[in-house]
C-alpha positions in Angstrom: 77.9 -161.8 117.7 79.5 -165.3 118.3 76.2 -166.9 118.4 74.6 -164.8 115.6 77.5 -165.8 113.0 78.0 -169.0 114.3 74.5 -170.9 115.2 73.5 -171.8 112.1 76.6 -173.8 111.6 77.3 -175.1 115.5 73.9 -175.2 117.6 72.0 -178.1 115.6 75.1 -180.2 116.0 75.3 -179.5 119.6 71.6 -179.7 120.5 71.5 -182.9 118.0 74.7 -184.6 119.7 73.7 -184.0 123.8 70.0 -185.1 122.5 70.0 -186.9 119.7 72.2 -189.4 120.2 70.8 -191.8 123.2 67.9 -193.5 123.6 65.9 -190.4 123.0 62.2 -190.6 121.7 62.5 -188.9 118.2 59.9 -186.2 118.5 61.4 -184.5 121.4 64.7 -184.2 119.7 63.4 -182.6 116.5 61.0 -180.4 118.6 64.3 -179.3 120.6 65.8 -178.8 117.1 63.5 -176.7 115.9 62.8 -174.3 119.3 66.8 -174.2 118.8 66.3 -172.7 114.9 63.4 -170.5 116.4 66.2 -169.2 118.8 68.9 -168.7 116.4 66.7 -167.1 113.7 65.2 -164.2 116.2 69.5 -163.7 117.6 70.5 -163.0 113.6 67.1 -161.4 112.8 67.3 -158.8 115.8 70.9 -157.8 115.3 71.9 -159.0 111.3 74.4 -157.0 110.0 73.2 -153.6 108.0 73.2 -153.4 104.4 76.1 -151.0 102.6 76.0 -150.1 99.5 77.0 -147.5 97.2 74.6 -146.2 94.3 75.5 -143.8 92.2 77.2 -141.1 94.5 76.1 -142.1 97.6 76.6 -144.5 100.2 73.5 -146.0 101.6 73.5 -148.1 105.1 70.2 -150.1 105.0 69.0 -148.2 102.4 69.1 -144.9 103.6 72.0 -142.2 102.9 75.3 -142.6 105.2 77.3 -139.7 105.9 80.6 -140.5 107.7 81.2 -138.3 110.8 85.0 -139.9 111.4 88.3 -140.2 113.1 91.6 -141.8 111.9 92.6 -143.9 114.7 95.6 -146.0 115.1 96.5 -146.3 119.4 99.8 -146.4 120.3 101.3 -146.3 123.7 103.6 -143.5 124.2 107.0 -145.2 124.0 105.7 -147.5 121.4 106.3 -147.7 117.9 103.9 -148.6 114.5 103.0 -151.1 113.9 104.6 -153.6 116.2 103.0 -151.4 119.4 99.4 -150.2 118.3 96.8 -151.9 120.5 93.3 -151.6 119.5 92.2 -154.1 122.4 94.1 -151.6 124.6 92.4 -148.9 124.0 89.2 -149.0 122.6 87.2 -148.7 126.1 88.5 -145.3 126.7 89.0 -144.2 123.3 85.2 -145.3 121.8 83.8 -144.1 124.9 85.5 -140.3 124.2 84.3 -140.6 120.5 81.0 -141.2 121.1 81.2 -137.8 123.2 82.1 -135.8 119.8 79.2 -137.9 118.3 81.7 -139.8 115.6 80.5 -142.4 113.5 83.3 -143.9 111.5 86.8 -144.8 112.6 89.3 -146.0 109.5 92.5 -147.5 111.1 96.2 -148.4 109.2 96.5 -152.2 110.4 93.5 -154.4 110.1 90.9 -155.0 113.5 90.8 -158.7 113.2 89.4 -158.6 116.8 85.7 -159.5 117.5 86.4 -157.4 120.8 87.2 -154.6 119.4 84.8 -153.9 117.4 81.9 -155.1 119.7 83.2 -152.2 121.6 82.7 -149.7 119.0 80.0 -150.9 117.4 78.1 -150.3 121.4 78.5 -146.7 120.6 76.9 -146.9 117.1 80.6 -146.3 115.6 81.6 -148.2 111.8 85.2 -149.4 110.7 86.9 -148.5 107.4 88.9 -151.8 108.1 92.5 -151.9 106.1 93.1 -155.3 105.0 95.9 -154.2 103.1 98.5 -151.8 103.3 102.2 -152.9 103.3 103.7 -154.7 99.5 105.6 -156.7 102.0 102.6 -159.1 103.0 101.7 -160.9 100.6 98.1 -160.6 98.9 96.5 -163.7 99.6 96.9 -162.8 103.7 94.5 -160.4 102.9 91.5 -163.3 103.2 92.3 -164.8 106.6 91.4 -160.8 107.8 88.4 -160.5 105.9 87.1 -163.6 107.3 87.8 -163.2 110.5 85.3 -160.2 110.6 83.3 -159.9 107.8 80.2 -160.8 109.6 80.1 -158.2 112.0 77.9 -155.6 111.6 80.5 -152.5 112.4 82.3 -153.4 109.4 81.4 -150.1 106.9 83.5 -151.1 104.1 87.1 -152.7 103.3 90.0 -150.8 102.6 92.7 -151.6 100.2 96.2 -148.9 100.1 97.4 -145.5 102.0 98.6 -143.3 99.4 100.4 -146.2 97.1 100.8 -143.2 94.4 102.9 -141.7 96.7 104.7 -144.5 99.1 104.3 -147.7 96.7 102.4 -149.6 99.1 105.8 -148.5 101.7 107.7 -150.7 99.3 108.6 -148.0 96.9 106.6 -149.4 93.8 106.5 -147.6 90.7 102.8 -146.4 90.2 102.2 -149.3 87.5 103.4 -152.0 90.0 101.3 -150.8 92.7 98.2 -150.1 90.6 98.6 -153.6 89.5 98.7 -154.8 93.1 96.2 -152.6 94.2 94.0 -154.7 91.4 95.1 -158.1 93.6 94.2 -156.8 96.6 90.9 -155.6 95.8 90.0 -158.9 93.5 91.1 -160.9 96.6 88.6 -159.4 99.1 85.9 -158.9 96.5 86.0 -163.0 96.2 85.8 -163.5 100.2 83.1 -160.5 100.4 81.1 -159.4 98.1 78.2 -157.4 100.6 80.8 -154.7 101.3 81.7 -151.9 99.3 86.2 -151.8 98.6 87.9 -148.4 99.2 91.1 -147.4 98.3 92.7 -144.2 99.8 94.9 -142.0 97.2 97.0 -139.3 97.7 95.2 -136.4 96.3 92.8 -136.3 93.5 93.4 -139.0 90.9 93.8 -138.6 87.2 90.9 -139.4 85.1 93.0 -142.4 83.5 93.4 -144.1 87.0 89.7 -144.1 87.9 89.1 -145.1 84.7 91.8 -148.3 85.1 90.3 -149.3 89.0 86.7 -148.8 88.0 85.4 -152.4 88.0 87.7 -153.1 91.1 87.2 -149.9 93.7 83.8 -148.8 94.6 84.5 -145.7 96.4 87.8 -143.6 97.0 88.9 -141.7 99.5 91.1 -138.7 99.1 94.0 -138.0 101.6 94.3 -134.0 101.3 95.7 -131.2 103.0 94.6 -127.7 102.4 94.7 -124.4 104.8 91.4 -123.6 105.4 90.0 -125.1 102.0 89.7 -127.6 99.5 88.9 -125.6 96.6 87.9 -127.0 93.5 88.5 -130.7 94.8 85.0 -131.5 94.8 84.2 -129.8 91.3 87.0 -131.5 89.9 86.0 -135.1 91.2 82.9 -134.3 89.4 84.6 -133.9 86.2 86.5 -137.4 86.5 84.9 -140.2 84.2 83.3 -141.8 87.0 79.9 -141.8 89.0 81.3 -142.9 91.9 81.6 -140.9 95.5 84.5 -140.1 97.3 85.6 -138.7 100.9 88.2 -137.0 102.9 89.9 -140.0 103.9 92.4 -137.5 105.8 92.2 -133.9 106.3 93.2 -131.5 109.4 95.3 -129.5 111.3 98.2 -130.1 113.5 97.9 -128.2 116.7 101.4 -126.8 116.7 102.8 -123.8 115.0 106.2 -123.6 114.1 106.1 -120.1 112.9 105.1 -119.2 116.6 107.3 -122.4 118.0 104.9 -123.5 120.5 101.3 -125.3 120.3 98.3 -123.3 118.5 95.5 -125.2 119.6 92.9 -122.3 118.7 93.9 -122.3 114.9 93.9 -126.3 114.5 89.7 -125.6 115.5 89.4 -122.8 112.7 90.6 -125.3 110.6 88.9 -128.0 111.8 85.5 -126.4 111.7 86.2 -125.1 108.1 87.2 -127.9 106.8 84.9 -129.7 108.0 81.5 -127.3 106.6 83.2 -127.6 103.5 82.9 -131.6 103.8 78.9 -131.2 104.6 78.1 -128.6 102.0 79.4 -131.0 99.3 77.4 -134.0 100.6 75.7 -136.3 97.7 72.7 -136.3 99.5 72.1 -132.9 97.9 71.6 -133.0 94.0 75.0 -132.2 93.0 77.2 -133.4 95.4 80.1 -136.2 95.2 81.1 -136.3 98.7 79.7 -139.0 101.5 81.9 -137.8 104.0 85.2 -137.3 106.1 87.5 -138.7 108.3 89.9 -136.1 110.4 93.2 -136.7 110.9 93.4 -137.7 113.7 91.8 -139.2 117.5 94.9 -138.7 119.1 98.4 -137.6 119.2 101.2 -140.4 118.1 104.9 -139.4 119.9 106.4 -142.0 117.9 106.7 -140.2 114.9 109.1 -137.8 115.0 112.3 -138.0 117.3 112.3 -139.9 120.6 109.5 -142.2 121.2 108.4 -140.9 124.7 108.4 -137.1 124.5 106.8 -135.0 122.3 108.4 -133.9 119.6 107.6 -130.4 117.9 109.8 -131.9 114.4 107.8 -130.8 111.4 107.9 -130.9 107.4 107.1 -129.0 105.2 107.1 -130.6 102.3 104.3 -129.4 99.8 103.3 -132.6 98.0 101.2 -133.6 100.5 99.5 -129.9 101.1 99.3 -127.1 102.8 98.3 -127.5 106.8 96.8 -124.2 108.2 98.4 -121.9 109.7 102.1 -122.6 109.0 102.3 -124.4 106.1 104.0 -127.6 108.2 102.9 -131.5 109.1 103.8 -131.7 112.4 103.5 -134.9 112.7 103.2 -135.7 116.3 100.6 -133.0 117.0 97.2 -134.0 114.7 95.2 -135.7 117.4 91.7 -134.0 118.5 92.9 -134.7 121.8 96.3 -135.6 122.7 97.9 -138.8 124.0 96.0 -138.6 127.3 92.8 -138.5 125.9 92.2 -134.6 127.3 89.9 -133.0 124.4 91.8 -129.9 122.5 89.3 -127.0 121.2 89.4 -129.1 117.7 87.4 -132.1 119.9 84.9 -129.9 120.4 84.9 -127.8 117.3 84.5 -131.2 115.2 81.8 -132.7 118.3 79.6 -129.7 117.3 79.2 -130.1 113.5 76.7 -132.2 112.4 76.0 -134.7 109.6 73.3 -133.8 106.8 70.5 -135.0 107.8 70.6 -134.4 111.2 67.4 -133.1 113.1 67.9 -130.0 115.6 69.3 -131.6 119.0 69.4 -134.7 117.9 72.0 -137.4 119.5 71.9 -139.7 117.4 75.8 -140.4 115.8 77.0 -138.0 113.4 74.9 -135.3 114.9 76.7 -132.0 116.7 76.6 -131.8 120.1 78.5 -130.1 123.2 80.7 -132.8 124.4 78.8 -133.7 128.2 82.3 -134.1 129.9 85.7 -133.4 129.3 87.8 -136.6 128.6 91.5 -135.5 130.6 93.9 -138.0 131.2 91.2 -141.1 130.7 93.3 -142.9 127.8 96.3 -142.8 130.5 94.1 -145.4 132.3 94.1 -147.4 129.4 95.0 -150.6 129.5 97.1 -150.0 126.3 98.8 -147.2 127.7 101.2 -150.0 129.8 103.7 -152.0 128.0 102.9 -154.8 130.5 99.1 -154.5 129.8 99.3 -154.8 126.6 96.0 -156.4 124.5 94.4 -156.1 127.6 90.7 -154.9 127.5 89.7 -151.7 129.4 91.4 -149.8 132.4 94.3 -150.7 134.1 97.5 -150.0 136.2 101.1 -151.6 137.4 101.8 -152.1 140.7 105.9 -151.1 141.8 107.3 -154.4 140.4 105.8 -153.8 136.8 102.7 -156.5 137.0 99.6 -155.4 135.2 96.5 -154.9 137.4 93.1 -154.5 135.6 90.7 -152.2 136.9 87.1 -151.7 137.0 86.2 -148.8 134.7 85.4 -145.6 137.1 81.8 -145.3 136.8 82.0 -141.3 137.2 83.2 -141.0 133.9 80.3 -143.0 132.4 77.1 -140.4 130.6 74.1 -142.0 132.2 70.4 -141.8 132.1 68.0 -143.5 133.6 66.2 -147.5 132.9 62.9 -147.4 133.7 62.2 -151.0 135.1 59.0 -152.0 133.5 58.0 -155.6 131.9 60.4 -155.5 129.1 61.6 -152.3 130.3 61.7 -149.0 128.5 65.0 -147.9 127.6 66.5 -144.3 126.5 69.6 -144.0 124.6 72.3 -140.8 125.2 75.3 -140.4 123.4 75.4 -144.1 122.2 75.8 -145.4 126.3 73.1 -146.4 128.7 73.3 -146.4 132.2 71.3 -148.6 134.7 70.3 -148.4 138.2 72.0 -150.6 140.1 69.4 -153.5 142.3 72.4 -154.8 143.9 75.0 -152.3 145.8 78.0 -155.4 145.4 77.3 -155.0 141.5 80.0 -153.7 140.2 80.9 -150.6 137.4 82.7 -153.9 135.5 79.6 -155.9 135.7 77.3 -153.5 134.6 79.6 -152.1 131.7 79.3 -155.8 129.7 74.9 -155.2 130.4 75.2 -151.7 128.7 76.8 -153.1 125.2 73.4 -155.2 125.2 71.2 -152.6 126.1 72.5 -150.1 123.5 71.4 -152.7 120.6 68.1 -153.2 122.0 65.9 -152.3 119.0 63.0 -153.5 117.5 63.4 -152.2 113.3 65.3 -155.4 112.0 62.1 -157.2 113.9 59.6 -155.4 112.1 61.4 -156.5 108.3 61.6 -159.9 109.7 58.2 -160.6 111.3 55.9 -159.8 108.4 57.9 -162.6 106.7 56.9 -164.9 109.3 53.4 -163.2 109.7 53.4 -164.4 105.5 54.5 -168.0 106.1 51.5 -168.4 109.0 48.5 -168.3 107.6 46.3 -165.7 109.1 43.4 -167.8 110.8 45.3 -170.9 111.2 44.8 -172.0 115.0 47.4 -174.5 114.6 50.5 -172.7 113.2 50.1 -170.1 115.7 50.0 -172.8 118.2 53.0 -174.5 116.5 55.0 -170.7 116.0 54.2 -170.0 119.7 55.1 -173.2 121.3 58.6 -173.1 119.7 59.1 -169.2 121.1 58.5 -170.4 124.6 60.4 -173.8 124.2 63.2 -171.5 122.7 63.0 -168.8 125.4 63.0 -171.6 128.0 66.3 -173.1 126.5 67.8 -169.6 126.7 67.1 -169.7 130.6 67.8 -173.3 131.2 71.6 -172.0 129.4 72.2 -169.0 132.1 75.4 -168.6 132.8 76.3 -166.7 136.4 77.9 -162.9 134.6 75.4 -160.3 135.1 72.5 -159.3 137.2 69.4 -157.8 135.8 66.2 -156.6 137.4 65.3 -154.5 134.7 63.6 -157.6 133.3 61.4 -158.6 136.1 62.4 -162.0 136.2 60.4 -163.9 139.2 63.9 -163.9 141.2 65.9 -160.3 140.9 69.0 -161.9 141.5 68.3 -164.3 138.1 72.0 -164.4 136.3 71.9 -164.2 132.9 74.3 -163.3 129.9 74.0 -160.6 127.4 73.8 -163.0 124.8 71.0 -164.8 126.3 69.1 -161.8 127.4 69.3 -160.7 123.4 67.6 -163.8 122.3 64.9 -163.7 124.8 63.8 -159.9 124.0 64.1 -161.6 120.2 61.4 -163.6 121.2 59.5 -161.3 123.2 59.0 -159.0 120.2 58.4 -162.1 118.1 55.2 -163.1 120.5 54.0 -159.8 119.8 54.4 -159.7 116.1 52.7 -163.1 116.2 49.7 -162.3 118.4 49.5 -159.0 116.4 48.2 -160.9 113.9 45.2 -162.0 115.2 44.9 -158.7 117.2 45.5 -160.3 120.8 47.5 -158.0 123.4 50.7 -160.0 124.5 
């Protein structure tokens, strides 16, 4: 991703300072320059961020209807506190890996991922961020660029979101609605003049008056709706149709706790039912059929947070009842510290697997692709306990880790049992199948290890070839077709640019899978993305004059 945002505006300079300025014949150094824009263009052509938008009621990712499969997420240790204690770095190994078991497509967190880790991490299981820029009246609004910035190239980023239930907590300043409709205005003009490709959300509490849509309609271009309700939503979707907008919504938050305080011990059974119902009533009211208004939902939520209610390390069974913010099936009570799908361990409740099976419209019989229902292929117990995140002393740490007896975090390798693998057929360019948004390899070298490999399989997973096949018939339109000598020219520069990728290995990974002449070659997953770039470029370009690469 580093290279993809960044080459345009670093690469010339580098390749024109180390060759440009000595006593360099000038045609080398411009031919350099150029292989070095051939290689930059096929990084950002083979993996350029997706298009969002939102038309009419739907939401549309490269053009084609999106409908959000997701998870509220926001990791904290147990012991910790929010927000000073949550840890996305932490946790997102073990907790994007158990996601993309339930097929989940969207997470939306409550601080913003400024972290190009993180969301690398997701985005290698195919999973979007609702990123909130902006949440607390006590920062003020022009922080809000510096976090928009920081990611707003990277392709997981869905769409921005401004507020969590302001109507009801005054952007957790207790504003009067006026003031925080007014700074909800700010906030969405702010990241609107940093990013204008992605759509702004806002997250109410309940449905919204007709006056307030009508007042945030030039500034919010799709709401979600935090609600509450049993086993139903009743008329929430007819009503949003009735509001004086054509603009989409979702289920921002919706759910069960899975305790019962009428019983006075956990009811994991009946947070499922309510899951699973909740959740058909989120698909049946998708705008990809004629009348619907809905693009989707995000449960409430990945896992259980113990800092909410009592003291921080044990869990709490402390709930409320108070009705302004719904109805939670089957007792009527928020209990707070019990919403997750799995709890703080990371070992999957029947909700995980209720919600895993459910499938997105649109979603062909078996299919794994994200969003789609399938069984969960392993159960996930105790994995987010290995969490680097899950240690105070290994906090912001990336992956799995433990303390030895004197406190000192220790980083592990991740356990390579737990990974869902299928098999990489080593052939030329190598034929690659994808399962549950992971890949796994077979390993050439037995002293590879799980750690290694693990940094190969974010690469792998983004090997595709349909951001290519826009790009190349633009290319195939600037060459004319005939013309000996740009094909020359266009083919010289791939294998000038794919030699510069080599000549930059750095030692990281092994890979035979690509039948280099030595199988112990070393390469990065940044330069093995450029090179398959190129590889599919050759074939575009020889296409067109109906030669076999």
């Amino acid at each position: 991703v580093g290279l993809q945002v960044r080459c345009s505006r670093h690469c010339f300079a580098r390749v024109a300072m180390m060759l440009c300025n000595g006593p360099v014949p000038r045609w080398p150094c411009l031919l350099t320059l150029a292989a070095t824009w051939w290689q930059c263009a096929c990084a950002v052509a083979f993996a350029e961020r997706p298009t969002v938008q939102v038309v009419g009621r739907q939401l549309l990712v490269d053009g084609r209807p999106f409908h959000m499969k997701g998870v509220n997420w926001n990791p904290v240790r147990r012991g910790g506190r929010h927000p000073e204690d949550v840890d996305f770095r932490g946790f997102v190994e073990t907790d994007a890996e158990i996601m993309a078991l339930a097929g989940i497509n969207v997470v939306r967190t409550y601080e913003a991922i400024t972290d190009l880790v993180v969301l690398d991490a997701l985005w290698s299981r195919n999973i979007f961020v609702l990123n909130s820029v902006y949440m607390n009246a006590e920062q003020p609004v022009d922080t809000i660029a510096a976090k928009v910035r920081a990611v707003m190239w990277h392709p997981a980023i869905l769409m921005w979101v401004v507020g969590n239930e302001w109507n009801y907590n005054g952007f957790y300043m207790h504003l009067n609605l006026d003031a925080a409709t007014s700074l909800l205005k700010d906030a969405a003009r702010e990241v609107r003049s940093v990013d204008s490709t992605r759509p702004i959300a806002t997250v109410f509490g309940s449905l919204p008056e007709g006056k307030m849509v009508e007042l945030l309609d030039d500034d919010i271009d799709i709401w979600g709706i935090n609600q509450y309700e049993k086993l139903s939503f009743g008329p929430l979707f007819d009503n949003w149709a009735k509001l004086p907008t054509s603009k989409p919504m979702f289920l921002s938050e919706y759910g069960a706790d899975a305790f019962n305080s009428l019983k006075g011990k956990p009811d994991e059974l009946a947070q499922a039912v309510a899951t699973k119902s909740l959740t058909k009533e989120i698909i049946d009211a998708t705008s990809q059929r004629p009348d619907g208004v809905c693009v989707g939902g995000l449960i409430f939520e990945f896992a259980d947070e113990w800092w909410k209610s009592g003291q921080l390390d044990v869990h709490d069974a402390v709930g409320n009842r108070d009705n302004a913010f719904g109805n939670v099936y089957p007792d009527r009570t928020f209990n707070e510290e019990w919403f997750g799908l799995v709890h703080s361990d990371g070992t999957q409740r029947p909700a995980f697997r209720a919600y895993a099976e459910i499938s997105a419209p649109g979603c062909a019989a078996g299919s794994l692709l994200p969003g789609c229902g399938r069984v969960p292929s392993r159960a996930s117990s105790g994995e987010r306990l290995r969490a680097c995140g899950a240690f105070k002393a290994c906090a912001g740490h990336l992956g799995y880790c433990s303390v030895d007896t004197q406190g000192i975090c220790m980083p592990l390798a991740k356990v390579t049992t737990a990974m869902t693998t299928t098999t990489m057929v080593s052939s030329g360019w190598a034929a690659m199948e994808k399962n549950h948004g992971s890949l796994g390899v077979s390993y050439p070298h037995s002293e590879a290890s799980a750690a290694e490999w693990h940094g190969l399989l974010f690469f792998f997973r983004k090997f595709e070839t349909n951001k290519l096949k826009h790009w190349i018939p633009q290319l195939r339109g600037r060459l004319q077709a005939g013309s000996a000598v740009n094909l020359l020219i266009g083919l010289t520069l791939s294998v000038i640019a794919c030699a510069i990728a080599a000549w930059r290995l750095t030692p990281r990974f092994y890979v035979a899978a690509l039948d280099w002449p030595r199988d112990d070659y070393l390469v990065t997953e940044r330069q093995v993305h450029v090179a398959a770039g190129c590889h599919d470029s050759f074939q575009g370009l020889l296409g067109q004059w109906g030669q076999e690469p």
